[in-house]
N, C-alpha and C positions, 0 to 999 in steps of 0.2 A: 599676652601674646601667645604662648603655649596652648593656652587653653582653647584661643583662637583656632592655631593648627589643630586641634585635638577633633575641636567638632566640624571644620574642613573638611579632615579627612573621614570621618565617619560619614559623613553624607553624603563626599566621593563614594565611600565602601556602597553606600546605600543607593545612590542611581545610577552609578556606572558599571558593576561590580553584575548587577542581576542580566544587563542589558545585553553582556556579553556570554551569561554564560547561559543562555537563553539558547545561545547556537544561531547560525547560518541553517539549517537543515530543515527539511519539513518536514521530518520526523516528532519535534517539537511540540507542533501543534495537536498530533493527534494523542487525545487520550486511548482510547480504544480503537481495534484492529482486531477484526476475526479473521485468521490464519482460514485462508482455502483451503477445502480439502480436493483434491483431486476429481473434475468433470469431467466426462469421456468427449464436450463439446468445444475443450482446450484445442483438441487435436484437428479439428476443423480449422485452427489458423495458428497452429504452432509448426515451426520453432517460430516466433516472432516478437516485436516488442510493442508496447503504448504507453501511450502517457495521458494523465486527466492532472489538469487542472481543479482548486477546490477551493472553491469561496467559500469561509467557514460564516456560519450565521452566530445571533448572539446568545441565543439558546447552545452553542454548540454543536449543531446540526451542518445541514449543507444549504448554503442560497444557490449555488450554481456548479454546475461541472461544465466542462468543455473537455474532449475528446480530441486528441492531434489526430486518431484513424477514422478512417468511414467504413472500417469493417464491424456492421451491425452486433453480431455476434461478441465479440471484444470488448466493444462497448455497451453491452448488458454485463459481461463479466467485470470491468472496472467499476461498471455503476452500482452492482453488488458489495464488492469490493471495501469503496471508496463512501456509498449513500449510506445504503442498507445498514449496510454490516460494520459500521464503523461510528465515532463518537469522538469530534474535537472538544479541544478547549475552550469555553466560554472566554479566554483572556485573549482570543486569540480573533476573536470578532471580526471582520473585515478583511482580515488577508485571506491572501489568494496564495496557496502553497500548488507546489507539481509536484506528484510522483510518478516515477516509472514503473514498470514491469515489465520482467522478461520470461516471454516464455520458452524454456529450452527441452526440446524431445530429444532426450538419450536412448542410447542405442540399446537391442534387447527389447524383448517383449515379457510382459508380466500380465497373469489373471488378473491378481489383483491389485491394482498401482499404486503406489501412492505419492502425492507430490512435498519434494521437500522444498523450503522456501528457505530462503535468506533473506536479509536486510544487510545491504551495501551502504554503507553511508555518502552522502547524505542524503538522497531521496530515491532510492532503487529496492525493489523486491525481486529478487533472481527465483524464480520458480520451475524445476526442473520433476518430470517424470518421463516414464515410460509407456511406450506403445500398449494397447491391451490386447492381449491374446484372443482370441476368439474361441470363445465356451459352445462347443456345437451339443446339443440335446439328445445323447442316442435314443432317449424313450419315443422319439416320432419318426426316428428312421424307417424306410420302405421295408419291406421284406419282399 
């Protein structure tokens, strides 16, 4: 009867045990994520937020995105993001995960900007930068 309990509970450890600590999040699935760097075309629709959906394929790629914005723009930057520039896990076949982003314009202007990003759990990227200054050329000034 021991021995009963013994291999019980090991097989509990062994299906229920991964199932959970797998997470809620859809951080999970993704193996790779290229961190943005700073687009001066953010600024055409920031501060604001989006979210894509992402049907992961079994290669680990993307079967589908879906967009919650109809701002064009946005949605070439999530689809960079998210298609492009990103690489789930093959274990993860079939689901459909969402993430957010946010994009926040702080205050101050900067030549050169750069954008910092977070990861909020469980499925947010807070992405903050600054305004860009304007670089004017005095070699073509009038005289």
């Amino acid at each position: 009867m021991r021995r009963l309990k013994t291999v019980a509970a090991r097989l509990f450890l062994l299906m229920v045990v991964p199932y959970f600590a797998r997470g809620d999040d859809a951080i999970h699935c993704i193996s790779e994520l290229t961190i943005p760097q700073f687009r001066s075309t953010w600024m055409t629709f920031a501060p604001t937020s989006g979210s894509v959906s992402i049907t992961i394929s079994e290669t680990g790629g993307v079967d589908n995105l879906k967009f919650a914005s109809t701002d064009m723009v946005l949605n070439l930057t999530l689809e960079s993001m998210f298609k492009i520039n990103a690489k789930y896990l093959p274990a993860c076949a079939g689901e459909t995960i969402t993430m957010f982003v946010d994009f926040v314009l702080e205050e101050g202007v900067e030549t050169r900007p750069v954008a910092a990003v977070r990861y909020v759990a469980p499925d947010r990227l807070v992405i903050r930068f600054h305004p860009i200054r304007p670089i004017i050329d005095m070699r073509h000034r009038e005289r």
